[in-house]
Every structure is written in C-alpha cells, then in structure tokens.
C-alpha positions in Angstrom: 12.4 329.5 142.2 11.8 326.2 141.0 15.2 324.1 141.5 16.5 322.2 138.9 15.0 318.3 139.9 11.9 320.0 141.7 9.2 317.1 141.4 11.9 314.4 140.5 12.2 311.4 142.4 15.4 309.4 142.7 17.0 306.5 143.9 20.2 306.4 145.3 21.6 302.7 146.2 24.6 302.3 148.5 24.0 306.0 149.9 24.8 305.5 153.5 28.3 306.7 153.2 30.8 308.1 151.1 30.2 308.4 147.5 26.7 307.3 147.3 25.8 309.7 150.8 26.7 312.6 148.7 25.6 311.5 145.7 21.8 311.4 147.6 22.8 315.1 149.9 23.8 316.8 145.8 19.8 315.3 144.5 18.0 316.4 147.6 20.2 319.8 147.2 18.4 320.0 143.4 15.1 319.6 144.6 14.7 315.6 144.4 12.9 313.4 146.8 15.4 311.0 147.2 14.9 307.1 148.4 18.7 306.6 150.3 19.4 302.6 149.9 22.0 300.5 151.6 21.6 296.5 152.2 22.3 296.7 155.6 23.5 299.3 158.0 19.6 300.8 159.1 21.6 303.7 160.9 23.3 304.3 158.2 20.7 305.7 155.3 18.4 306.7 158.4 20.9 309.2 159.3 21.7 310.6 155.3 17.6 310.5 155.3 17.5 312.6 158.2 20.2 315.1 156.9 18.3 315.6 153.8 15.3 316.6 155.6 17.0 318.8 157.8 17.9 320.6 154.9 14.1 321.2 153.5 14.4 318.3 151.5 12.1 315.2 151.1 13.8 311.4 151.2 13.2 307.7 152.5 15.6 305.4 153.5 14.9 301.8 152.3 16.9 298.7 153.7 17.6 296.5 150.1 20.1 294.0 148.8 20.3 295.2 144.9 21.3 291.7 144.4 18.1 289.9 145.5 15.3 290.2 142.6 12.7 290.7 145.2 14.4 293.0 147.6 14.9 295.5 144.7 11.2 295.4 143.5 10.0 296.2 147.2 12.7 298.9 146.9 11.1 300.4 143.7 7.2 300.3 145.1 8.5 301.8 148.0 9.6 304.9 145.6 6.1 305.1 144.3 4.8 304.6 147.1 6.5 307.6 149.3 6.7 309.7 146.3 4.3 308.8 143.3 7.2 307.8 140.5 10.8 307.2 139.7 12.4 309.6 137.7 16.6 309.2 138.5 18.1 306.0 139.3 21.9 305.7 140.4 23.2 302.7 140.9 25.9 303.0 143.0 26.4 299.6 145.2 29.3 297.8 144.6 31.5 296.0 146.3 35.4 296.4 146.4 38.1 293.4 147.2 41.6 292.6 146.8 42.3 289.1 145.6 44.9 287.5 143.9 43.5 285.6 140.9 44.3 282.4 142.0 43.0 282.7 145.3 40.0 284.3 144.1 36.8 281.6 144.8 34.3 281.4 142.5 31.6 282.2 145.5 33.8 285.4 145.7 33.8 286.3 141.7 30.1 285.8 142.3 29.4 288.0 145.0 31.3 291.1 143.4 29.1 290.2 140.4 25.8 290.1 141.9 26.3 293.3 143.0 27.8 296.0 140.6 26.4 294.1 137.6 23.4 291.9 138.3 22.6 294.1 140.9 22.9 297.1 138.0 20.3 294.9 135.8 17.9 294.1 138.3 17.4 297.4 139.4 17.3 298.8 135.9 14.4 296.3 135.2 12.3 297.5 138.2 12.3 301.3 137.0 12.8 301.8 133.7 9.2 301.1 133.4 8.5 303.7 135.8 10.7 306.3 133.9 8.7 305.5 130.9 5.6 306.4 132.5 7.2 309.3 133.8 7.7 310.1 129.9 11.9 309.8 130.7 14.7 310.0 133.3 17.8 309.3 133.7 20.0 305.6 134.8 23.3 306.7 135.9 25.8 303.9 136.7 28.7 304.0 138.8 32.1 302.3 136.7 35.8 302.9 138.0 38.8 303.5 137.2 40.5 300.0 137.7 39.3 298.3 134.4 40.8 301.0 132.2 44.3 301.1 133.6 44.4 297.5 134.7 44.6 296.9 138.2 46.2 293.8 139.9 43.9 291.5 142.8 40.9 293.1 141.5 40.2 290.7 138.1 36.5 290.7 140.0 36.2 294.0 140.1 37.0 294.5 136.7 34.6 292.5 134.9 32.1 293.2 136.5 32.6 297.4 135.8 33.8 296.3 132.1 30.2 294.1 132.3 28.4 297.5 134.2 29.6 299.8 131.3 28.5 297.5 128.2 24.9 297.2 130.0 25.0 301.0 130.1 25.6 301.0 126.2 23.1 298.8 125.2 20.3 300.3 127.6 21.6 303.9 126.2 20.1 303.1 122.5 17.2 301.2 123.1 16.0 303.5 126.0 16.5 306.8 124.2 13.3 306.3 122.0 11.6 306.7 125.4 13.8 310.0 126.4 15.8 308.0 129.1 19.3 308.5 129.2 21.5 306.1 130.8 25.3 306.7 131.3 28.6 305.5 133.7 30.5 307.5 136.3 34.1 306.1 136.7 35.7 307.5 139.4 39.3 307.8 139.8 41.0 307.5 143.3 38.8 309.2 145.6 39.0 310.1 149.4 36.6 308.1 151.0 36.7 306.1 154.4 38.0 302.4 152.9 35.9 299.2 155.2 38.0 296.6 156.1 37.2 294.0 153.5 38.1 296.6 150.6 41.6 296.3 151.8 44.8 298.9 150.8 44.2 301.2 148.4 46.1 299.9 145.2 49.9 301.1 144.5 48.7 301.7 140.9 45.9 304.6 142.1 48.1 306.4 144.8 47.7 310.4 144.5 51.5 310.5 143.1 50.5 308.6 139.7 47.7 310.9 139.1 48.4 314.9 137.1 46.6 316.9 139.3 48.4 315.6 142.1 46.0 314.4 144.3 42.7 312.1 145.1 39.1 313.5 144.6 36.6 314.5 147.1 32.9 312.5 147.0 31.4 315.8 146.0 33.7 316.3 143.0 31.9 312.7 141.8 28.6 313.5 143.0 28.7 317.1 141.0 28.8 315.2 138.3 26.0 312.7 138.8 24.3 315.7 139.4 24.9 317.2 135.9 23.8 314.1 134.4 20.7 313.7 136.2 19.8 317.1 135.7 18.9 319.1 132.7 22.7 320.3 132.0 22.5 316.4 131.1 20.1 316.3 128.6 22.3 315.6 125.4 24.1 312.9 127.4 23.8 309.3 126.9 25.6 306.3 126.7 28.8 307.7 127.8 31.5 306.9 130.4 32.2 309.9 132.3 36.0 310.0 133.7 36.4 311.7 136.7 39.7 311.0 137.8 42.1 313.9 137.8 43.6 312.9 134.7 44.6 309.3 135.6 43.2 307.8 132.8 43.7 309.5 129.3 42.8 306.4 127.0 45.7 306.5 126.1 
C-alpha cells in the first residue's frame, strides 16, 4: 500500500536531535526521502540518516548553516540531486538563548536572527521554486510559544519567531496560486535534551503553568508536522498551529 508521502522528498533542517530528529524519523515513517540537516555535528544527522534507513526508508544527511546563502543552495541541489525534487521543507533550526535585554549584543540579536528568520527566508528561496516544479508542497515553519505569552531574556527569540510567523503569512497567499501551503508549528514546553548555551528552561513555561499538566514529547510536535505535510493537511495554510497543552489560549 502506497504510504501517505510515498515519492515525496523533504527537508528537514536542525534534525540531528530532538524535535527536528523526529520530525525527519515521522517523514521517513510516511514514505518521504528525507535530506536530515544540521550545521555542524556530522555524527549527528549521520546517525538519524542511518536510523531512517534501518527502517526501509530512504534519507541524506547534509552538513549546512541555514544562515549562509550559499550553504543552503548546495543544501537544496543536494535534495535534487539524491532524490530528483523537493516536495516538503521544515524549517526547523533555531537557536535558543537567555539574555537580559540590556546585556543582549547586537552580534547576539543578530545571530538568533540569522537563523530562525533569515535562515527561514533563505531556505524558502532555494525551494519554493522546486515545489513549483513539483506542481506544490508544503513549507512548514517551526514558531514557539515564547512570543505569544511573553517571555523574559528571550526579546531575540521573540522577534525573530514574531518575524518567522509574518514570513509564513505572506508566503501563505502568494504561494497558494501554485498549490503550496506554507504554515507555523509553535511548540509549547517540550521535553527535549536543553545544550548548554540555551540555558534554564523559563519559570514562565514550567509543566505546573500549563492545563494538561505536563511538557510535550518531540513526537507529539512532529505528529503534527506530519499532518501538515501530508494530505490530512491539504486545506491548511497560513496558520499558526499551537501545540502546547493548552498554555496559550489567545487569550
């Protein structure tokens, strides 16, 4: 039976760990060739690479700073080249810091920047024209809760998912002529192995401020980057999808 993103090839950036590894694993599991990005721990997308095909499944890890122009066009002719188009990009590498605004450096507001929101842009302009050859697709961004319930240290952080979600908008209408769909994933508090430079989880997130009582898992996120990538997904664009255990209510 053919499964659900049989033929599809995606691309999965930061997918060497946590969110973005099972974000990749949940593609591969519907059928997609996946291309498993990081910018710089080989080992790392190797390995989820190698899980995928242990599974049956087809995928190339490619080494790629989403923040250098250049690196992310070799990233998308390396898609066509293993696997003859693009059909699903997720743009999941971001960067996550805890600064006070006014010790926050202007090098450091940059560098959060270039990464969840020029990094966003850059690789949205290396594949969309692909999906439009393809005759569609699907651009799924990953947001985050802090922006929406305000979140102290993280002012960097903020703007640049606040940035990540407008871009999303804007591609949304004039991309839909060409059947591709382009929507955010905002992620709540999430159970994920923190690096050292993202620092404490904020007070403000803790699993005691949030209705279902608890954090999510990385496949509760990447279940639904799978719905909107797949063809339960079809209707679906321009959105912000919350997946936070009821966190954030807009109220």
């Amino acid at each position: 039976m053919q499964k659900p993103l049989g033929g599809k090839t995606a691309i999965v950036t930061g997918a060497g760990k946590n969110i973005g590894r099972a974000i990749a694993l949940a593609l591969a599991e519907d059928g997609a060739a996946v291309v498993v990005n990081g910018r710089g721990d080989q080992a790392a997308i190797d390995a989820v690479a190698a899980e995928i095909r242990d599974k049956g499944g087809s995928a190339t890890a490619v080494l790629a700073d989403v923040a250098d122009e250049a690196a992310v066009a070799r990233l998308a002719d390396r898609a066509l080249a293993a696997h003859g188009g693009i059909d699903i990009v997720v743009s999941n590498a971001g960067l996550r810091r805890q600064t006070p605004f006014e010790k926050m450096s202007f090098a450091e507001w940059r560098e959060i920047m270039s990464v969840a929101l020029d990094g966003a842009f850059l690789l949205a302009r290396a594949t969309v024209p692909h999906l439009i050859a393809r005759g569609g697709g699907a651009f799924i961004a990953m947001s985050g809760i802090s922006h929406h319930v305000g979140t102290a240290n993280r002012a960097h952080v903020n703007a640049s998912k606040a940035g990540l979600e407008g871009l999303v908008r804007g591609l949304a209408v004039e991309l839909a002529p060409h059947r591709i769909r382009v929507n955010a994933v905002a992620p709540g508090s999430i159970d994920t192995a923190r690096g050292a430079s993202a620092g404490v989880l904020p007070s403000n997130l803790g699993a005691g401020d949030i209705p279902l009582g608890r954090q999510g898992s990385v496949e509760e996120i990447a279940a639904m980057v799978r719905l909107l990538a797949g063809p339960g997904g079809a209707y679906v664009t321009g959105q912000t999808i919350h997946v936070n255990g009821g966190k954030f209510l807009g109220k």
